[in-house]
mmCIF file of the N, C-alpha and C atoms, coordinates in Angstrom:
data_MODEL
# 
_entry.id   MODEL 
# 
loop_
_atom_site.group_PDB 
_atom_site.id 
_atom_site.type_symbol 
_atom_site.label_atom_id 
_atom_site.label_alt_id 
_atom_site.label_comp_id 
_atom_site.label_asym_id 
_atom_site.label_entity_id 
_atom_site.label_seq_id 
_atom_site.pdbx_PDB_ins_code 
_atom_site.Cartn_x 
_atom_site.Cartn_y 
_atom_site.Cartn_z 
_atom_site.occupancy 
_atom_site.B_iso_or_equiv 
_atom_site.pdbx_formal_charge 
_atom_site.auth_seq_id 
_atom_site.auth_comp_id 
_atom_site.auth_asym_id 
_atom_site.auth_atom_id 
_atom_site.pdbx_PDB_model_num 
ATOM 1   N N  . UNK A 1 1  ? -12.084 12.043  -9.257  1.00 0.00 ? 1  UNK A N  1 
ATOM 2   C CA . UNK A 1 1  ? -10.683 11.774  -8.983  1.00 0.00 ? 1  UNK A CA 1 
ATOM 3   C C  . UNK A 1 1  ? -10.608 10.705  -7.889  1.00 0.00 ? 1  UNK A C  1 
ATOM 4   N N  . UNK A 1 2  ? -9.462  9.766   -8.098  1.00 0.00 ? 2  UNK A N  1 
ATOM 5   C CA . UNK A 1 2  ? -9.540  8.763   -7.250  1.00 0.00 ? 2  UNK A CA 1 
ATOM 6   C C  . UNK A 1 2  ? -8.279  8.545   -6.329  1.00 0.00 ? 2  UNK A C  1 
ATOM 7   N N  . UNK A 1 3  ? -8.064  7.123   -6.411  1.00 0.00 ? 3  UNK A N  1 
ATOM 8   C CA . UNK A 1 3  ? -6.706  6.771   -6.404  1.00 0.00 ? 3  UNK A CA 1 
ATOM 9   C C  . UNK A 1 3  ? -6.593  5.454   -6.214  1.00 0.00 ? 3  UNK A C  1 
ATOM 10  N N  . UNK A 1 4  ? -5.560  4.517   -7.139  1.00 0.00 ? 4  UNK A N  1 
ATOM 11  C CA . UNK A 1 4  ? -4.943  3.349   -7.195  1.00 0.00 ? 4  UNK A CA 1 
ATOM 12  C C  . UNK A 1 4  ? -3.703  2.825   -6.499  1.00 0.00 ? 4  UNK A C  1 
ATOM 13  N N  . UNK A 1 5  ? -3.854  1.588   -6.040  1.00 0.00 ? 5  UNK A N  1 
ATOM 14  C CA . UNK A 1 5  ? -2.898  0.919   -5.294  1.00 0.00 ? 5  UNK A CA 1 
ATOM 15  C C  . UNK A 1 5  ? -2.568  -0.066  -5.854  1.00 0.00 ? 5  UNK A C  1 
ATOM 16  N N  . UNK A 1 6  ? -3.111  -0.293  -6.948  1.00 0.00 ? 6  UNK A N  1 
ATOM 17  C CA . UNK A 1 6  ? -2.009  -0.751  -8.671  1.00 0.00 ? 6  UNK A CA 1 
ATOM 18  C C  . UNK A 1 6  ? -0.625  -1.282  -8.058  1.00 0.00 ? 6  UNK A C  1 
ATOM 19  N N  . UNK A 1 7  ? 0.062   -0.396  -7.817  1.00 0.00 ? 7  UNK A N  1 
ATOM 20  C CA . UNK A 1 7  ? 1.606   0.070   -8.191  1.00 0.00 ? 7  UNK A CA 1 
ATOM 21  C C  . UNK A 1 7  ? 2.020   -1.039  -6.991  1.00 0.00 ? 7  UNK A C  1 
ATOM 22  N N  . UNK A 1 8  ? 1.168   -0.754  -5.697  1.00 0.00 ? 8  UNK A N  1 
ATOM 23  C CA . UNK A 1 8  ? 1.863   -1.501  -4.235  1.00 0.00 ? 8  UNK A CA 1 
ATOM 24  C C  . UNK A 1 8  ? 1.492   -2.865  -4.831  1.00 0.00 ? 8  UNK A C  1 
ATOM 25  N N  . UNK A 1 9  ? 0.473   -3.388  -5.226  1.00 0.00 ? 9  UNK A N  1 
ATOM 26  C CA . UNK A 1 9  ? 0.239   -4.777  -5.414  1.00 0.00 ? 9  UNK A CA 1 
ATOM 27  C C  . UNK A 1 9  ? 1.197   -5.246  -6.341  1.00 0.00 ? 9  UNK A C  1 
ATOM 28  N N  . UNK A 1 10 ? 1.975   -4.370  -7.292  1.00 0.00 ? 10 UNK A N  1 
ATOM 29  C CA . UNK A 1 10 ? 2.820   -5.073  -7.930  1.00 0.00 ? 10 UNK A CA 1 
ATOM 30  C C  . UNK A 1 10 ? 4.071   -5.052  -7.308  1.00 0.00 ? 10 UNK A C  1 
ATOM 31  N N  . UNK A 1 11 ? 4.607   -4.191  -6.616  1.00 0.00 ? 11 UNK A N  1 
ATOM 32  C CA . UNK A 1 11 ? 5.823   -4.243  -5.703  1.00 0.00 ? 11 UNK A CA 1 
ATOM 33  C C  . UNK A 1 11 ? 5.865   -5.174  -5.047  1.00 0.00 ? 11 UNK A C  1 
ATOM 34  N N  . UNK A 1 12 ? 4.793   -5.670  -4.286  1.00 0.00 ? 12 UNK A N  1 
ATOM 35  C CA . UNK A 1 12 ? 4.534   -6.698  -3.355  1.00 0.00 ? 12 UNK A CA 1 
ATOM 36  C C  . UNK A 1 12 ? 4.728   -7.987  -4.298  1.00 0.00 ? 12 UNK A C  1 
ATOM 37  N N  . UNK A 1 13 ? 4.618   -8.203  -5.265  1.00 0.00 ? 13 UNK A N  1 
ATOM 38  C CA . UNK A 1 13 ? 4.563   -9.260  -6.159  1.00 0.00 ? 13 UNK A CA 1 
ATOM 39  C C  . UNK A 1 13 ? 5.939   -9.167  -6.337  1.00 0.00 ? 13 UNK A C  1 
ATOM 40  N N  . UNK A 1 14 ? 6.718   -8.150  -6.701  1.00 0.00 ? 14 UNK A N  1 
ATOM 41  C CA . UNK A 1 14 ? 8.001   -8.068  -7.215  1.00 0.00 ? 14 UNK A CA 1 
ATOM 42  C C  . UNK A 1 14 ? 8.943   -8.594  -6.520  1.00 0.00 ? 14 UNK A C  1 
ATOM 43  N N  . UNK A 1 15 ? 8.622   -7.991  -4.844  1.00 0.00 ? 15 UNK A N  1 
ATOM 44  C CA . UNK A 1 15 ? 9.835   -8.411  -4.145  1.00 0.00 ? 15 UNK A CA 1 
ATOM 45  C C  . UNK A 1 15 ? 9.231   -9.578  -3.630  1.00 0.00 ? 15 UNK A C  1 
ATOM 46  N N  . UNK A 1 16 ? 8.376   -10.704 -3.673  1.00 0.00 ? 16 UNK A N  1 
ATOM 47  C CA . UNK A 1 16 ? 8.123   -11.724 -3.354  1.00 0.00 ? 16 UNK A CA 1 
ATOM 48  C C  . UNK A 1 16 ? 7.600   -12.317 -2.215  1.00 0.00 ? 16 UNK A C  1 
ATOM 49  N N  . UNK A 1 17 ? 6.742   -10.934 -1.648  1.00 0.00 ? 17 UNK A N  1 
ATOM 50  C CA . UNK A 1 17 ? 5.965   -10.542 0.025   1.00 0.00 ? 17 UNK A CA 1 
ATOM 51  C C  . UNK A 1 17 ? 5.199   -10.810 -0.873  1.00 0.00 ? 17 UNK A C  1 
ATOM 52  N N  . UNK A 1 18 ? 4.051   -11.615 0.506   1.00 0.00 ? 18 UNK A N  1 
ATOM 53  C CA . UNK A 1 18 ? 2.889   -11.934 0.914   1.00 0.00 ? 18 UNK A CA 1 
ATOM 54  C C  . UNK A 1 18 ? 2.141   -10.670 1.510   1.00 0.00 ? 18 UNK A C  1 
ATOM 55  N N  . UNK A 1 19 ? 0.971   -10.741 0.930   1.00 0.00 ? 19 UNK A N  1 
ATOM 56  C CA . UNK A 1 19 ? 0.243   -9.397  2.083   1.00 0.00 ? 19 UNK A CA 1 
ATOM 57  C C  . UNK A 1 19 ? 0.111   -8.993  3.301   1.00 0.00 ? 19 UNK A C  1 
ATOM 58  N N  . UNK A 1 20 ? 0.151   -10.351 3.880   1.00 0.00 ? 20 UNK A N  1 
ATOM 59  C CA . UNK A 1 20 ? -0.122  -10.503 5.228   1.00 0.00 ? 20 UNK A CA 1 
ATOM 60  C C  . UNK A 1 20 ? 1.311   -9.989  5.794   1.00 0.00 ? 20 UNK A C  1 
ATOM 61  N N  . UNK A 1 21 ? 2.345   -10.613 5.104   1.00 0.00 ? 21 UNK A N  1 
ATOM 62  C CA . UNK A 1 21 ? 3.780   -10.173 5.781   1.00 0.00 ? 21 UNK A CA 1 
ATOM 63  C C  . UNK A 1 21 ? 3.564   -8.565  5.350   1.00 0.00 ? 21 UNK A C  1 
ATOM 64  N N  . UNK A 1 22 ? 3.584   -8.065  4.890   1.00 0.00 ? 22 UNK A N  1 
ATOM 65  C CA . UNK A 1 22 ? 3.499   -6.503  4.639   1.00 0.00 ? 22 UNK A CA 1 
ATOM 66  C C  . UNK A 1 22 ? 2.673   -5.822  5.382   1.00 0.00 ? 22 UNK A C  1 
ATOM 67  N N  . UNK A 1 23 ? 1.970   -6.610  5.361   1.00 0.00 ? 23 UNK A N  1 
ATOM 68  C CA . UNK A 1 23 ? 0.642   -6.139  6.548   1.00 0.00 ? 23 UNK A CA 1 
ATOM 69  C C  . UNK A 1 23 ? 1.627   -5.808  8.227   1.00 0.00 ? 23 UNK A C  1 
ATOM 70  N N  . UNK A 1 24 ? 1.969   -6.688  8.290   1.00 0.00 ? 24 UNK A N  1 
ATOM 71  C CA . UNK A 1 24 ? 2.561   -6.969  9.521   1.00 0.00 ? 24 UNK A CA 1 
ATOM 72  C C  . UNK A 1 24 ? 4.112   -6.304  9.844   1.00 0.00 ? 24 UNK A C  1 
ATOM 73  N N  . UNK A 1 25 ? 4.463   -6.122  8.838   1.00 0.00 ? 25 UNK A N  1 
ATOM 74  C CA . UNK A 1 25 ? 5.743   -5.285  8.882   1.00 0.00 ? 25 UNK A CA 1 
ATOM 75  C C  . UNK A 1 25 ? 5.617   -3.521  8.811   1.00 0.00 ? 25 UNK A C  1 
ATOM 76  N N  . UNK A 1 26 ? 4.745   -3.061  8.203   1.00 0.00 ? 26 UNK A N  1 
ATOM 77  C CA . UNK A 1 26 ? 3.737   -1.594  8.095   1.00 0.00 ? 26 UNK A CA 1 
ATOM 78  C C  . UNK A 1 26 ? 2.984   -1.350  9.534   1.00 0.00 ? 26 UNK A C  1 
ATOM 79  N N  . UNK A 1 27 ? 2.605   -2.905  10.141  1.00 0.00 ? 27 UNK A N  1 
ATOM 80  C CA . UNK A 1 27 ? 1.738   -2.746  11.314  1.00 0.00 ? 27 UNK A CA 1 
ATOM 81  C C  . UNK A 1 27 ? 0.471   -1.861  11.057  1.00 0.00 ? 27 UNK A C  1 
ATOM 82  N N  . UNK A 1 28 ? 0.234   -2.663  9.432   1.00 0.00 ? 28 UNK A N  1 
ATOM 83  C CA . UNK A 1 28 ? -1.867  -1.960  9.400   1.00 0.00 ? 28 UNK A CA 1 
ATOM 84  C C  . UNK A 1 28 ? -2.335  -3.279  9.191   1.00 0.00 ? 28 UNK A C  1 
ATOM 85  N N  . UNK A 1 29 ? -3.577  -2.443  9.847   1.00 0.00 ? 29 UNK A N  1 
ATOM 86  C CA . UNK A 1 29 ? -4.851  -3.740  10.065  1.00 0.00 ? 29 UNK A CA 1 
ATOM 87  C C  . UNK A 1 29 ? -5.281  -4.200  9.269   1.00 0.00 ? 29 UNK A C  1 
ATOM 88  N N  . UNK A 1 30 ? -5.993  -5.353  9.062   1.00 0.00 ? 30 UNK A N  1 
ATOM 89  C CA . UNK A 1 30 ? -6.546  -5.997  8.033   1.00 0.00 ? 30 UNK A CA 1 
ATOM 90  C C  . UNK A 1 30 ? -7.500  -5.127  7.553   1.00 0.00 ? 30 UNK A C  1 
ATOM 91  N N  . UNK A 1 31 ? -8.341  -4.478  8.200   1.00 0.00 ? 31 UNK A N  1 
ATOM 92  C CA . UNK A 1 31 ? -9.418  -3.537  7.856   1.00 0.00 ? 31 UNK A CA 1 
ATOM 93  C C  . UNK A 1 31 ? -9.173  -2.180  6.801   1.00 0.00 ? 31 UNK A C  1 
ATOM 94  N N  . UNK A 1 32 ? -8.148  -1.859  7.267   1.00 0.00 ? 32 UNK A N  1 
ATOM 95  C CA . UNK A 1 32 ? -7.182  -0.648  6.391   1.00 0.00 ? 32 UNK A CA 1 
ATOM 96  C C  . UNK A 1 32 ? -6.603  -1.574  4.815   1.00 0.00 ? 32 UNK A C  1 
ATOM 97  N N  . UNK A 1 33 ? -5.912  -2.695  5.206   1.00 0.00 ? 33 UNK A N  1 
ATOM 98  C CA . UNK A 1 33 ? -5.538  -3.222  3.899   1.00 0.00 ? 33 UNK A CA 1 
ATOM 99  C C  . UNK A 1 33 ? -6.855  -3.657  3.281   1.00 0.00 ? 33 UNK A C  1 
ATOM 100 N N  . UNK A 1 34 ? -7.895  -3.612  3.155   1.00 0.00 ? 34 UNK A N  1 
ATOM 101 C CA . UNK A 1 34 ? -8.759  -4.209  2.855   1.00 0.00 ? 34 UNK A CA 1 
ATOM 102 C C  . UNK A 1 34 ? -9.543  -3.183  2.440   1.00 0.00 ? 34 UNK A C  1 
ATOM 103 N N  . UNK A 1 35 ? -9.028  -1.569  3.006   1.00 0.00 ? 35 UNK A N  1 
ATOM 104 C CA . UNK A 1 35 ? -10.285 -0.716  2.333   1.00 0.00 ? 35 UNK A CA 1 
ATOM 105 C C  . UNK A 1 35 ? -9.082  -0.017  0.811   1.00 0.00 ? 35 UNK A C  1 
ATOM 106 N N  . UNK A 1 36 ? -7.478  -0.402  1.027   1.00 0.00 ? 36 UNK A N  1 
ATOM 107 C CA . UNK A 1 36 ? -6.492  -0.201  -0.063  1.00 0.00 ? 36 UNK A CA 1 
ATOM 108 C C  . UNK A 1 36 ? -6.802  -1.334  -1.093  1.00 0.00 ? 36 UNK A C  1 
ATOM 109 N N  . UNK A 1 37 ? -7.181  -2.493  -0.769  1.00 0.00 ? 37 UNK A N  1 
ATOM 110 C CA . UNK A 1 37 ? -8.062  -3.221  -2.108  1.00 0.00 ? 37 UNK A CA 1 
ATOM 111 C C  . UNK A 1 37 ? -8.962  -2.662  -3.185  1.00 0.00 ? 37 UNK A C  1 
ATOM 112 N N  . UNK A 1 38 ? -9.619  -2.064  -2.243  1.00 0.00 ? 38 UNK A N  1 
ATOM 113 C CA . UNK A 1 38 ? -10.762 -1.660  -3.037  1.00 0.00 ? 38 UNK A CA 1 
ATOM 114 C C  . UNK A 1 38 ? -10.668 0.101   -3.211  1.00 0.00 ? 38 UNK A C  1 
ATOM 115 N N  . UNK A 1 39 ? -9.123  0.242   -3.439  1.00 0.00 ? 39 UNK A N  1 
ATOM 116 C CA . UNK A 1 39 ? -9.426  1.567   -3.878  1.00 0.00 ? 39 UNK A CA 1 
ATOM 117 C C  . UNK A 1 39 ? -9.371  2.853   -3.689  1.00 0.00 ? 39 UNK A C  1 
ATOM 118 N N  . UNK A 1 40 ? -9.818  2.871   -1.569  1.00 0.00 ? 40 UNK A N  1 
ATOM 119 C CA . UNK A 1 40 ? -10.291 3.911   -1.261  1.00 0.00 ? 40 UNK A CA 1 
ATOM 120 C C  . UNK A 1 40 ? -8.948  4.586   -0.162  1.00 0.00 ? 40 UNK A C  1 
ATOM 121 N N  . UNK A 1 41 ? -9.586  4.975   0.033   1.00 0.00 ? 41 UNK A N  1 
ATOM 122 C CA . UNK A 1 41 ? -8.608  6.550   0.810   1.00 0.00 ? 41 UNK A CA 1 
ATOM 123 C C  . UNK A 1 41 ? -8.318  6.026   2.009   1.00 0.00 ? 41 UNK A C  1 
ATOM 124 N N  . UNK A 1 42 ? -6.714  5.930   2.544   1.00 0.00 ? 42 UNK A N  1 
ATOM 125 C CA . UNK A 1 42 ? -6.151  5.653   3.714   1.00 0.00 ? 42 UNK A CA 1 
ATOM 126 C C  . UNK A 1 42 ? -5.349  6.530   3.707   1.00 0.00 ? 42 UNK A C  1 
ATOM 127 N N  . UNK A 1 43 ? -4.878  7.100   5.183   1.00 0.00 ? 43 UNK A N  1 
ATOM 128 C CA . UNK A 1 43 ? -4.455  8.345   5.742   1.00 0.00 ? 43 UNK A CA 1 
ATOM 129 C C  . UNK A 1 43 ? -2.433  8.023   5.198   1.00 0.00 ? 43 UNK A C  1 
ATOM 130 N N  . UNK A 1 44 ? -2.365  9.129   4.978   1.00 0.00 ? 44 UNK A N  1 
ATOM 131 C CA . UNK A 1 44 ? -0.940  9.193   4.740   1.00 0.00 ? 44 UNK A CA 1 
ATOM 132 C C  . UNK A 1 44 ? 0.242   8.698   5.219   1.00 0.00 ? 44 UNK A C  1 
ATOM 133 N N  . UNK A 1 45 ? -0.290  8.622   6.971   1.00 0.00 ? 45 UNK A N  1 
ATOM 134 C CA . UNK A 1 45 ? 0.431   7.858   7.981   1.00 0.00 ? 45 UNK A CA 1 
ATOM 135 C C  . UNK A 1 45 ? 0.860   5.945   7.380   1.00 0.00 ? 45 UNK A C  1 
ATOM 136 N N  . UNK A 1 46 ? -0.403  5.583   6.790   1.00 0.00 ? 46 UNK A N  1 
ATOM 137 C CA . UNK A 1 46 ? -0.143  4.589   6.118   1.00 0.00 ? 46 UNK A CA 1 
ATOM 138 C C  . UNK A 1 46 ? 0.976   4.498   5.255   1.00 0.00 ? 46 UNK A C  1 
ATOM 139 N N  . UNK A 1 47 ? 0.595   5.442   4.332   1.00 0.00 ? 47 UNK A N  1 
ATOM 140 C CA . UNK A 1 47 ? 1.285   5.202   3.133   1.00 0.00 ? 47 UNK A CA 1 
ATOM 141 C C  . UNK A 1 47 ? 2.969   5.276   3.235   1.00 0.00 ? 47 UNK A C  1 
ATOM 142 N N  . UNK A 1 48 ? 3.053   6.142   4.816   1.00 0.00 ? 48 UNK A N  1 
ATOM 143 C CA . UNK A 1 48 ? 4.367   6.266   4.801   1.00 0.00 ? 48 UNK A CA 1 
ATOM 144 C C  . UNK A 1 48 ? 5.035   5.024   5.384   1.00 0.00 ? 48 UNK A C  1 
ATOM 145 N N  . UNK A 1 49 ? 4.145   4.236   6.208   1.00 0.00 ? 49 UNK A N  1 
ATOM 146 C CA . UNK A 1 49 ? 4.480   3.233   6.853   1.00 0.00 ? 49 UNK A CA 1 
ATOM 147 C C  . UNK A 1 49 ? 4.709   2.079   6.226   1.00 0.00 ? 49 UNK A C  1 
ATOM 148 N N  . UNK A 1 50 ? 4.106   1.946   4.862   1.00 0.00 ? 50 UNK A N  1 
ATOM 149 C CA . UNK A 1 50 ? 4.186   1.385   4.212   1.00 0.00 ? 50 UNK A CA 1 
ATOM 150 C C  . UNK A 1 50 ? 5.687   1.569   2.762   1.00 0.00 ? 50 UNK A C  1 
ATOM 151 N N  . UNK A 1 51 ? 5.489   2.601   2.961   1.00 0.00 ? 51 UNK A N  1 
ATOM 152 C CA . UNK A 1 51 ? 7.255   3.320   2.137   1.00 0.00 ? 51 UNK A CA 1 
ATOM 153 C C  . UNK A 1 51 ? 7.804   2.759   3.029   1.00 0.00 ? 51 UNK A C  1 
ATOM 154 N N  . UNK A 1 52 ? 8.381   3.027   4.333   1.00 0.00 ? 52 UNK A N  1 
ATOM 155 C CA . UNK A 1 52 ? 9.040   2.413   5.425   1.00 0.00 ? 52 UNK A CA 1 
ATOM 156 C C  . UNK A 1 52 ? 9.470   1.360   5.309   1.00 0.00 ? 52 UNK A C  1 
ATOM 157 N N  . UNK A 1 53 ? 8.323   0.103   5.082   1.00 0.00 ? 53 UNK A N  1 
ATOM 158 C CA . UNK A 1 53 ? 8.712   -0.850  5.733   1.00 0.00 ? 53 UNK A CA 1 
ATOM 159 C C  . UNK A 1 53 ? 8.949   -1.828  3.770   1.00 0.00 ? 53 UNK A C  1 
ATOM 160 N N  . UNK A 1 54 ? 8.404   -1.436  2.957   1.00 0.00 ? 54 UNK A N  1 
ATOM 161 C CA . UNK A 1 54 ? 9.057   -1.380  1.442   1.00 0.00 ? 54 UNK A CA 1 
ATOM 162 C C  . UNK A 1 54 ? 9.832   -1.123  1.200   1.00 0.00 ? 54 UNK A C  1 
ATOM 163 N N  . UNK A 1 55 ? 10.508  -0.313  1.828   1.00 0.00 ? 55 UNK A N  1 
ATOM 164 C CA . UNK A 1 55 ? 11.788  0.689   0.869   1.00 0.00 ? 55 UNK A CA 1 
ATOM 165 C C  . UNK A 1 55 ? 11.502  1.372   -0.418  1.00 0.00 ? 55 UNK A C  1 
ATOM 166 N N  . UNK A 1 56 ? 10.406  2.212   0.039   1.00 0.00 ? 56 UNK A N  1 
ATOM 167 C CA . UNK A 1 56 ? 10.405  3.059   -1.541  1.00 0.00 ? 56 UNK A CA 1 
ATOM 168 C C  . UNK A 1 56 ? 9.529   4.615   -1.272  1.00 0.00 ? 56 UNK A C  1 
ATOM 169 N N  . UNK A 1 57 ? 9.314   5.019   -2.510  1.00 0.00 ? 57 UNK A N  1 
ATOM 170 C CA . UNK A 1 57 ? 8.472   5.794   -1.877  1.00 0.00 ? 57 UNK A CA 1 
ATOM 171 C C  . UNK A 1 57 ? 7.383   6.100   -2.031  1.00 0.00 ? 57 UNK A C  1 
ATOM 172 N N  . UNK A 1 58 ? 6.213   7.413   -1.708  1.00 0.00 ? 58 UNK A N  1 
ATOM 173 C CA . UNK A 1 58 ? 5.083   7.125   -1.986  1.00 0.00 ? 58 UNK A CA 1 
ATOM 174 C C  . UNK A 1 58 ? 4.405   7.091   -3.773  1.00 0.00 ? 58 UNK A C  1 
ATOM 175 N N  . UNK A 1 59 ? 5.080   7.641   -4.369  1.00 0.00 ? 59 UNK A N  1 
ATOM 176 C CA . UNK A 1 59 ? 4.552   7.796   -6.135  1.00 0.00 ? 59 UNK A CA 1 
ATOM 177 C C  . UNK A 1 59 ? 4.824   6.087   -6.090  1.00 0.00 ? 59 UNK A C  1 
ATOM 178 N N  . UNK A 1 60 ? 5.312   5.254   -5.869  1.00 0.00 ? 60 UNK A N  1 
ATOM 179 C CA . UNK A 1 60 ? 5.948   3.522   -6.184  1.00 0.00 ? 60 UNK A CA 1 
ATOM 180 C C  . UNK A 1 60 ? 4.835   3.067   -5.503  1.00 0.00 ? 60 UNK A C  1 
ATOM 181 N N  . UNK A 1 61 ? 3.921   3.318   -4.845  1.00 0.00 ? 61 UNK A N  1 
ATOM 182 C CA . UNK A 1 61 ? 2.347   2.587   -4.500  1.00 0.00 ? 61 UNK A CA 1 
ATOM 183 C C  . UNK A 1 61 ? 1.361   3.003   -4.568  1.00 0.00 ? 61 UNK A C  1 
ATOM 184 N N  . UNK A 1 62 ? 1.420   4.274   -4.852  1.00 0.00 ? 62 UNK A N  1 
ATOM 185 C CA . UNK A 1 62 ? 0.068   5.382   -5.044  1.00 0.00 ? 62 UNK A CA 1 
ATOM 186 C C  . UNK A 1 62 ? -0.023  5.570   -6.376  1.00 0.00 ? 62 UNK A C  1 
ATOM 187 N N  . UNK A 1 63 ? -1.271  5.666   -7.282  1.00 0.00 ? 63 UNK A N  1 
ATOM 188 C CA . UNK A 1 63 ? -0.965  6.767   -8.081  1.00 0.00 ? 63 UNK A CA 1 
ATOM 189 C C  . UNK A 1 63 ? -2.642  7.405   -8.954  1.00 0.00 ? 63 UNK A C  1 
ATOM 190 N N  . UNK A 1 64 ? -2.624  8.340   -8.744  1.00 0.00 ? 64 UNK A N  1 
ATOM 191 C CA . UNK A 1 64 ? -3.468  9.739   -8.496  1.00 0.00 ? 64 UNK A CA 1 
ATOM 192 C C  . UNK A 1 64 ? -4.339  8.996   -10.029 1.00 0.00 ? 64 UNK A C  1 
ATOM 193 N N  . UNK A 1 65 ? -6.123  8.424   -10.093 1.00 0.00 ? 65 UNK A N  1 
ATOM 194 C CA . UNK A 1 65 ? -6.577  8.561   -11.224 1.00 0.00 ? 65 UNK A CA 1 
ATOM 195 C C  . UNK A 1 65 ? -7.115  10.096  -11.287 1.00 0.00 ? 65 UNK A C  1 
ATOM 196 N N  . UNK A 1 66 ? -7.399  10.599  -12.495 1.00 0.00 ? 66 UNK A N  1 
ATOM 197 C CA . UNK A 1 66 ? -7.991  11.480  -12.661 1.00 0.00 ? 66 UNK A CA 1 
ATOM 198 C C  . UNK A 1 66 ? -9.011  11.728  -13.959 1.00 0.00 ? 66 UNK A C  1 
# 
């Protein structure tokens, strides 16, 4: 079981943000966006910070492989 960040890379495309601006508006590090590239597990605190500063919520950037 995994999990994909699919969904945020296309939101980010949708509303017409740059990563870096998202980066910077969430206030996570390059190191954190960089381990959500590839896939892996960032703490929830993220994800909410990232709903936050998106406007959406967490199922709209997450979503559970299994």
């Amino acid at each position: 079981m995994g999990v994909s960040y699919k969904k945020l890379w296309m939101l980010i495309i949708e509303k017409d943000l740059k990563k870096s601006e998202v980066r910077e508006m969430a206030k996570i590090s390059a190191s954190t966006f960089s381990k959500m590239a590839k896939n892996e597990y960032v703490s929830l605190d993220v994800l909410i910070r990232l709903c936050i500063a998106l406007e959406c919520e967490i199922s709209d950037i997450v979503e559970i492989i299994r």
